[in-house]
C-alpha positions in Angstrom: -11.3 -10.7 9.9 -9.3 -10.6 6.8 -6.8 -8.2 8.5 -5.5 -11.5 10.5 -3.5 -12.9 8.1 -2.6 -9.9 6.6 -0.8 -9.2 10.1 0.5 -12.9 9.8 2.1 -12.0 6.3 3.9 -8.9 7.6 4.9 -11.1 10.2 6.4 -13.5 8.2 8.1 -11.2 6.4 9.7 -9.3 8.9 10.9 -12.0 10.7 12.5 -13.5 7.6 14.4 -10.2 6.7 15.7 -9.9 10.0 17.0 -13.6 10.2 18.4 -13.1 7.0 20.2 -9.7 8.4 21.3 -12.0 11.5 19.2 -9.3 13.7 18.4 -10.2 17.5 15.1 -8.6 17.7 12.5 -6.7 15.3 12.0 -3.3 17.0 9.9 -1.5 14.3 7.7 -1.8 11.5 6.8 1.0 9.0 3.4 -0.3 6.6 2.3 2.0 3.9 -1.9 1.5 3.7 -4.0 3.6 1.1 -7.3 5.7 2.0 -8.9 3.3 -0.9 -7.5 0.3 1.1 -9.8 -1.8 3.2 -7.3 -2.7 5.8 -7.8 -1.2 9.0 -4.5 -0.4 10.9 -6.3 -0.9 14.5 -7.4 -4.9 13.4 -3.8 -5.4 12.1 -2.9 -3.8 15.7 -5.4 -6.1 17.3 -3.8 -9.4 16.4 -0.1 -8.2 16.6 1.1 -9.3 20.4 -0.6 -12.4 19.8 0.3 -13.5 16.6 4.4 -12.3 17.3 4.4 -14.4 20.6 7.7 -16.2 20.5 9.4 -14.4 17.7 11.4 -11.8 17.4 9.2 -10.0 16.2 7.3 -9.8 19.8 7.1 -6.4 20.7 8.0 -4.1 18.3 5.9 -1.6 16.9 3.6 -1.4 14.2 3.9 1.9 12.8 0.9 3.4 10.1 1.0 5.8 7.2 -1.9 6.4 5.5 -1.8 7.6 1.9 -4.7 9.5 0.9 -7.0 9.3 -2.2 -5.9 11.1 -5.6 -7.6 10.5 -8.7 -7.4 12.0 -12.2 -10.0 11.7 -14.9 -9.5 10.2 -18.3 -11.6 12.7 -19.9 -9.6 16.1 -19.2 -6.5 14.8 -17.1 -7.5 16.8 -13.9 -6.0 15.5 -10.9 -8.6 15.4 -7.7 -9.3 14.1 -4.3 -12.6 12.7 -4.2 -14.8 13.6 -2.2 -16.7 10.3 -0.5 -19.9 10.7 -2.4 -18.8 10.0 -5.5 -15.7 9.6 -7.9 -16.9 12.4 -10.2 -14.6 14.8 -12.2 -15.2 18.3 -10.1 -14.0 20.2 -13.4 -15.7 18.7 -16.2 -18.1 15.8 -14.5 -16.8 12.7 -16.1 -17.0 9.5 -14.4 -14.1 7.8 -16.2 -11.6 8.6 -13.5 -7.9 6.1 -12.7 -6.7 5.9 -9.2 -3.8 8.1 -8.8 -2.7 7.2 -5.1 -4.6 5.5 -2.3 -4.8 2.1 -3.3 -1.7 1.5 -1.6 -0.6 -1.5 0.9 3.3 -2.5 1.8 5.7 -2.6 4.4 7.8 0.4 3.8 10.6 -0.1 6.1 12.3 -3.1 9.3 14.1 -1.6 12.3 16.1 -4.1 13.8 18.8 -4.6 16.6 
């Protein structure tokens, strides 16, 4: 449910930008989401036609790239994917690990006409 507003914030935002640009119509939306991430692209999809009703915003197209997981562990600097079970360093087995990439979320790019 939390993807709703979420949807009404990239909303919001694209309309704004294209305003500001003096566009006619928002055609296309590029959103960045992490593997880590717990948005889910098809519930942002979901409440899209219905939330851009009356904007113009209203059918454009929300486009998804997902970035997938990278970590790297503290202990001896490797650099890993994991692999779902757990977040453990495959080379040396520590569990003090940073997130690399994955954690992303942002709207990478607004088509307009």
């Amino acid at each position: 449910m939390h993807e709703l507003p979420i949807a009404e914030n990239i909303k919001n935002i694209a309309v704004k930008h294209a305003e500001k640009a003096d566009a006619e119509k928002v055609t296309d939306i590029y959103i960045v989401i992490g593997q880590l991430s717990s948005v889910v692209d098809d519930s942002i999809q979901f409440y899209w036609d219905m939330i851009t009703e009356g904007t113009i915003a209203h059918g454009s197209t929300l486009h998804f790239k997902r970035i997938p997981a990278q970590m790297r562990c503290k202990a001896c600097s490797t650099s890993f994917a994991p692999d779902g079970r757990d977040y453990l360093c495959p080379e040396c087995g520590g569990h003090q690990v940073e997130i690399v990439a994955g954690d992303e979320f942002f709207m990478e790019a607004i088509e307009v006409e």
